[in-house]
C-alpha positions in Angstrom: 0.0 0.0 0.0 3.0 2.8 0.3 4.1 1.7 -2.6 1.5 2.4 -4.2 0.7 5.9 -2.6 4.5 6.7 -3.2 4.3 6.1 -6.9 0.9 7.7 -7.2 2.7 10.4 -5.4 5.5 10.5 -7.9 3.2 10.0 -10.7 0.9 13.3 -9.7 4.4 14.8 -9.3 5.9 14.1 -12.7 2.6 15.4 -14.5 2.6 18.8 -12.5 6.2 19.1 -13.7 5.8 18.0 -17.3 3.4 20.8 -17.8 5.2 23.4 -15.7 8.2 22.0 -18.1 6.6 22.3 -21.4 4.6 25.3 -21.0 7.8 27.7 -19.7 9.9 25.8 -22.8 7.5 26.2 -25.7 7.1 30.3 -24.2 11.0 30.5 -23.6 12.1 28.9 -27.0 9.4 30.2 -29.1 11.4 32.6 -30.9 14.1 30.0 -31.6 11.4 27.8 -33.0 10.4 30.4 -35.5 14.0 31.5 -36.3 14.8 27.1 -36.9 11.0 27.3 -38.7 12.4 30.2 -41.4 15.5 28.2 -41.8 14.3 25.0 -42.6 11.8 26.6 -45.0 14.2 28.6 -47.0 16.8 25.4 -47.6 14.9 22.4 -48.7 11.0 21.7 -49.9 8.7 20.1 -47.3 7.0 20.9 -44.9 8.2 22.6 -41.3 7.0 20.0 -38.4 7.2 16.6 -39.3 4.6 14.3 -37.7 5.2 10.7 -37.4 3.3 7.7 -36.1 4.8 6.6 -32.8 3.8 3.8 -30.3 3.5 5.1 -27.0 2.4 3.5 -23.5 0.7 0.5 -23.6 1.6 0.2 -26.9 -0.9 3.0 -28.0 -0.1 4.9 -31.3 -0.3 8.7 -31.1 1.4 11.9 -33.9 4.8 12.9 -32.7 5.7 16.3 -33.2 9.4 17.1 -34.7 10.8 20.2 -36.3 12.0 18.3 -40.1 15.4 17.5 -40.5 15.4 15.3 -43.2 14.7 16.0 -46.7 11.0 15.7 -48.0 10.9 11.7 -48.8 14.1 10.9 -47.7 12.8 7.0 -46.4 11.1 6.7 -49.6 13.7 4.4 -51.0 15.2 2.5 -47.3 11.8 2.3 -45.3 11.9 3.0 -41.6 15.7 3.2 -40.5 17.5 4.6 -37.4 19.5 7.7 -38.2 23.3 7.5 -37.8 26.1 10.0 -37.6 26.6 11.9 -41.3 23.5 10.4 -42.5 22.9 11.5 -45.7 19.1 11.9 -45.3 19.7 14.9 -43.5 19.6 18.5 -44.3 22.3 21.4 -43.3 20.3 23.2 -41.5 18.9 19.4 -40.3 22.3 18.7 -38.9 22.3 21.7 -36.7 18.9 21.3 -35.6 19.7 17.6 -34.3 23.0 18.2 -32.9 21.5 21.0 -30.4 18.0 18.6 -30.3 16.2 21.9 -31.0 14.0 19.9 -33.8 12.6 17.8 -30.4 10.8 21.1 -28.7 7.6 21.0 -30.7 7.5 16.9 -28.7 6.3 19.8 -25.9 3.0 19.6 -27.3 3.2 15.8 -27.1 3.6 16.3 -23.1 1.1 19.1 -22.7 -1.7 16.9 -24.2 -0.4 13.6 -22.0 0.9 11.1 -25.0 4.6 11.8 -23.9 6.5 13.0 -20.9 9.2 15.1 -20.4 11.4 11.9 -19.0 10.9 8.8 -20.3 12.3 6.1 -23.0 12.4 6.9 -26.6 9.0 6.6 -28.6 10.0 4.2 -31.7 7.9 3.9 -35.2 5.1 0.4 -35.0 7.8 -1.3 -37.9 10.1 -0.7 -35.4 8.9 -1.4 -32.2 7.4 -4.8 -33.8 10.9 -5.9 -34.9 12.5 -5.0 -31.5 9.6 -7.0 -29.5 10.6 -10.6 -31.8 14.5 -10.1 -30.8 14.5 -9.0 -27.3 12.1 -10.7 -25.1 11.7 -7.9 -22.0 11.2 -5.2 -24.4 7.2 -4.9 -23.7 8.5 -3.7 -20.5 9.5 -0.7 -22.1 6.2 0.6 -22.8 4.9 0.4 -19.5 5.4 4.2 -19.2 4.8 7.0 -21.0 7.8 8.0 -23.7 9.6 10.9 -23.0 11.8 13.7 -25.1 14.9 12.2 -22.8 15.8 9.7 -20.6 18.3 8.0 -19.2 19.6 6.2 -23.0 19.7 9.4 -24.1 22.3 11.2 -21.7 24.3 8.0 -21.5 24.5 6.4 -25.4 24.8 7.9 -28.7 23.2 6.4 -31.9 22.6 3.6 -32.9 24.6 1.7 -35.1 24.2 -1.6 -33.9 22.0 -4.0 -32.5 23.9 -4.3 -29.2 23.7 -0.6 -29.4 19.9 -0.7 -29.4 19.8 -3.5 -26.1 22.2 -1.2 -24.0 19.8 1.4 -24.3 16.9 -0.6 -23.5 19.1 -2.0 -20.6 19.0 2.1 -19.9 15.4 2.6 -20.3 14.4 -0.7 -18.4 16.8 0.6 -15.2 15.0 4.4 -15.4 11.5 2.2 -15.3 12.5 0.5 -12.2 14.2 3.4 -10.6 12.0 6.2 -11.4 11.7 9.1 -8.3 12.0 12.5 -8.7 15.5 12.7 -7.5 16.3 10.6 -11.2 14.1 13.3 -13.2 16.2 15.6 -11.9 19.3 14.4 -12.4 18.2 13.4 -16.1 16.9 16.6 -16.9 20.0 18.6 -15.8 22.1 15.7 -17.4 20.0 16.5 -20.7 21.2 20.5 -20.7 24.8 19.3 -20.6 24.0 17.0 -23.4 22.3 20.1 -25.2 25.0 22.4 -24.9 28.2 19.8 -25.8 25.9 19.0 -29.0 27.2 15.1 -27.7 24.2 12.2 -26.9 21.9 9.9 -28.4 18.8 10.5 -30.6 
């Protein structure tokens, strides 16, 4: 019973500071936003925010939000792939956008309307998530909680270029799930401003 009342605690807690979160970022970054929303317009066709079907808690599919950073069609040809370092699919302006995660902010939205939190594991594409469930057999676990624009993969890996990449980071997500407090939000979210700034991390 007070562990249950702890993580309803937590969980009231999280959702109070998800909004506070995304609410003061999309105000505070707003102009950025436009400034990345003129760029991307000016340097390659397509549209500004990219929405993508993701797969979210409980396996639910919801719209993610993304600034674009790829050019217009650019999985026409491969089908749903993870992005690497220099990956050709990606704009110029693209490149900046990812290396200082700026194309994540519009995900805000995401967390203001409860499909995503600020802290959580990675939302992945159905094709993906599907493919992922057949080769590692915990990875359901994974969507117990809601994804989030960061978490603890995300401060402590960079892409993916491998398989074994991909289980580590599970291995990172499935330790958050079982640790989760707000003393690890914390830590992740000040860990994710460092990650911002050195333009070093996952995606």
């Amino acid at each position: 019973m007070i562990v249950r009342f702890a993580r309803r605690s937590f969980e009231k807690f999280k959702r109070i500071m998800d909004l506070f979160l995304s609410i003061a970022g999309l105000t505070l970054t707003s102009p950025l936003v436009t400034l990345a929303a003129v760029m991307i317009k000016l340097t390659s066709k397509g549209p500004v925010v990219y929405k993508q079907n993701r797969v979210g808690k409980n396996g639910e599919i919801f719209k993610i939000y993304k600034l674009r950073t790829m050019f217009l069609d650019a999985e026409k040809n491969t089908g749903a792939v993870w992005a690497q370092e220099n990956d050709p699919r990606i704009t110029p302006v693209g490149r900046i956008l990812r290396k200082t995660h700026i194309d994540e902010i519009p995900q805000l939205l995401n967390v203001i309307t409860g499909e995503m939190s600020i802290v959580g594991p990675r939302p992945e594409r159905p094709e993906i998530v599907k493919d992922l469930k057949a080769l590692i057999h915990d990875y359901e676990n994974r969507l117990s909680v809601k994804p989030g624009i960061t978490g603890l993969a995300q401060v402590k890996h960079k892409y993916d270029e491998t398989i074994e990449d991909v289980k580590k980071k599970i291995k990172y997500d499935l330790l958050y799930i079982r640790k989760m407090c707000w003393l690890v939000e914390m830590r992740i979210i000040a860990q994710t401003f460092i990650v911002a700034l050195t333009g070093k991390g996952a995606r």
